[in-house]
C-alpha positions as CSV (number, residue, x, y, z in Angstrom):
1,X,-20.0,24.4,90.0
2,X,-19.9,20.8,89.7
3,X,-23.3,18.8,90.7
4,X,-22.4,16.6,94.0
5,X,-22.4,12.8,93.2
6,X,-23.4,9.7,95.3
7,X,-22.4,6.2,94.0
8,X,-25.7,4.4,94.3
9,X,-25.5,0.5,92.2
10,X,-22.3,1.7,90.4
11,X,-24.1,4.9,89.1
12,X,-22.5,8.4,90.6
13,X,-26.5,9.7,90.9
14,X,-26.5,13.7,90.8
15,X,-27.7,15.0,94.6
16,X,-30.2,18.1,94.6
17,X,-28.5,21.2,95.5
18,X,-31.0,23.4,96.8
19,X,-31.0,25.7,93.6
20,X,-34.5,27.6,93.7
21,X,-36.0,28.7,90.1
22,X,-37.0,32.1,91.2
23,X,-40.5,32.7,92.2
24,X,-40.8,29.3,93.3
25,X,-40.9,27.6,96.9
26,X,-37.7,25.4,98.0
27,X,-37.7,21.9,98.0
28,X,-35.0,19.5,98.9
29,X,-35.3,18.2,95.5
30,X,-34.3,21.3,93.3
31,X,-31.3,21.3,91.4
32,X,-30.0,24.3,89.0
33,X,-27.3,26.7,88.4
34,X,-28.5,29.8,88.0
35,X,-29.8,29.3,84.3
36,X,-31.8,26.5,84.0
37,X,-33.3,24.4,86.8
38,X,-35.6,21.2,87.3
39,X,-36.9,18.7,90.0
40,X,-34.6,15.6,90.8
41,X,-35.3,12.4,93.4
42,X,-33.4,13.4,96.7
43,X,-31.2,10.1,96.6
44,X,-30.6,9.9,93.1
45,X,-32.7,7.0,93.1
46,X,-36.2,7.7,90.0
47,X,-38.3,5.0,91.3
48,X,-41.2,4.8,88.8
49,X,-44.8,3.4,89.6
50,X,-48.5,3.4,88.2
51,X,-49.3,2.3,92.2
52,X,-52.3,4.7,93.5
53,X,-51.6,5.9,96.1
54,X,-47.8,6.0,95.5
55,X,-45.7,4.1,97.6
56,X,-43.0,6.3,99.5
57,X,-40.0,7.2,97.2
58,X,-41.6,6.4,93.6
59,X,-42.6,9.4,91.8
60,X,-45.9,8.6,89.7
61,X,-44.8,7.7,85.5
62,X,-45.6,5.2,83.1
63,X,-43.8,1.6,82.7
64,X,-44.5,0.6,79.5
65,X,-44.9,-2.9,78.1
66,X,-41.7,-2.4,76.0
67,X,-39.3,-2.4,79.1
68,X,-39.3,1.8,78.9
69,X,-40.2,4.1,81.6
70,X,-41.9,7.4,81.6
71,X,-42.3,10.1,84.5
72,X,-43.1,14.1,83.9
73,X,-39.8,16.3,84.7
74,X,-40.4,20.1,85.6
75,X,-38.1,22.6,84.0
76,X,-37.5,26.1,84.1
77,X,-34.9,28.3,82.7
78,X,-33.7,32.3,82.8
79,X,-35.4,35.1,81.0
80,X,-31.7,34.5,79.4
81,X,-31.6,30.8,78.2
82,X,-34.5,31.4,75.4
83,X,-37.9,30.1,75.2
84,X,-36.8,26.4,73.3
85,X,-35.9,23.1,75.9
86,X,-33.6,21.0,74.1
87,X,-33.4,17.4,76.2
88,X,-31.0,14.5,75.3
89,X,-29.8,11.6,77.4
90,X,-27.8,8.3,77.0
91,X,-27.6,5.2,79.2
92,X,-24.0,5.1,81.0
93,X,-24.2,1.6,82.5
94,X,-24.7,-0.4,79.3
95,X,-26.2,0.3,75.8
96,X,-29.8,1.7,75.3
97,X,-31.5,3.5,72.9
98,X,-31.2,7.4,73.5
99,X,-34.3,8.7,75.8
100,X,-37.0,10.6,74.6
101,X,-38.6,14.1,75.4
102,X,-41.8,15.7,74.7
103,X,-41.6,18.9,76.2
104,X,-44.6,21.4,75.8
105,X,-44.0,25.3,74.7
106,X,-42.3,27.5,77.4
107,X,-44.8,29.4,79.4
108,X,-43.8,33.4,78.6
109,X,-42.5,34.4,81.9
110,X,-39.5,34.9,84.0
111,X,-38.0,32.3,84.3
112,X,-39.7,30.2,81.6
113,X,-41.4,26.9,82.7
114,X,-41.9,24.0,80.7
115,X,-43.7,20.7,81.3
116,X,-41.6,17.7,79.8
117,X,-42.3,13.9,79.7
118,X,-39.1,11.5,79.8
119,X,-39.3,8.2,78.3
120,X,-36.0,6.4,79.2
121,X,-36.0,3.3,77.3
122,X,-34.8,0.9,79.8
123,X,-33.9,0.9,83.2
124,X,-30.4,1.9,84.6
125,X,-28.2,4.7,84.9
126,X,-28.7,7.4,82.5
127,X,-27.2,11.0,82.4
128,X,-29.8,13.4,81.2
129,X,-28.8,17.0,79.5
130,X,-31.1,20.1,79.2
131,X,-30.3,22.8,77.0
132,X,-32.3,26.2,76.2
133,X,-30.2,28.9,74.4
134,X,-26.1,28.9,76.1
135,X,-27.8,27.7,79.1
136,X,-26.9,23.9,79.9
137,X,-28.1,21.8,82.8
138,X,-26.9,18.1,83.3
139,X,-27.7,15.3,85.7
140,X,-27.3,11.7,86.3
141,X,-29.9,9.9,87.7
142,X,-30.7,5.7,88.8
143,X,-33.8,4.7,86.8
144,X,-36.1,2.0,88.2
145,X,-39.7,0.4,88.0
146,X,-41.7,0.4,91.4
């Protein structure tokens, strides 16, 4: 199934679609397909702040004196898709340097979790790619600083 799109600043953003990881409570902001699954902003929209207490719709991340932002993606995947997260991503509205992934051994469980840190290197629209074992999970999602 194809991930619903919303144009939001010329960037078709990837919508939630209500795909639970098993075991875990529903949020309007999960997104999966039945093999791997993470969190995503409801509109589309990853407004990044350092702001305590975070103003509404910014999750909290780093913005980083090089122009690059960083924010803390959850991720989980089947007992199928392997205990290794693979996660690329490329800028579609102009060039930037590929993001960056730390992602933190799978926790041993079904389905596997894994805490990850994104560093997108610049604002703007950037399509993001997770990959443990045959299981593949893309989205597209409008990075900005709060």
């Amino acid at each position: 199934m194809a991930p619903r799109a919303s144009a939001t600043s010329h960037c078709a953003v990837t919508i939630a679609n209500g795909q639970t990881p098993p075991g875990e409570s529903r949020s309007p902001s999960d997104f999966g397909d039945g093999g791997l699954w993470t969190l995503l902003p409801v509109d589309g929209k990853l407004v990044v702040s350092m702001t305590r207490p975070l103003p509404p719709g910014t999750v909290f991340g780093e913005l980083r004196s090089d122009g690059s932002i960083a924010t803390k993606f959850p991720w989980w995947g089947a007992q199928s898709a392997g205990r290794h997260l693979r996660i690329t991503g490329t800028r579609l509205d102009r060039y930037a340097k590929p993001l960056r992934a730390s992602i933190a051994p799978a926790v041993t469980r079904a389905p596997h979790f894994w805490a990850t840190r994104i560093t997108f290197a610049t604002q703007g629209c950037w399509q993001v790619t997770g990959t443990a074992g045959a299981q593949t999970l893309t989205f597209v999602v409008h990075v900005t600083r709060g």
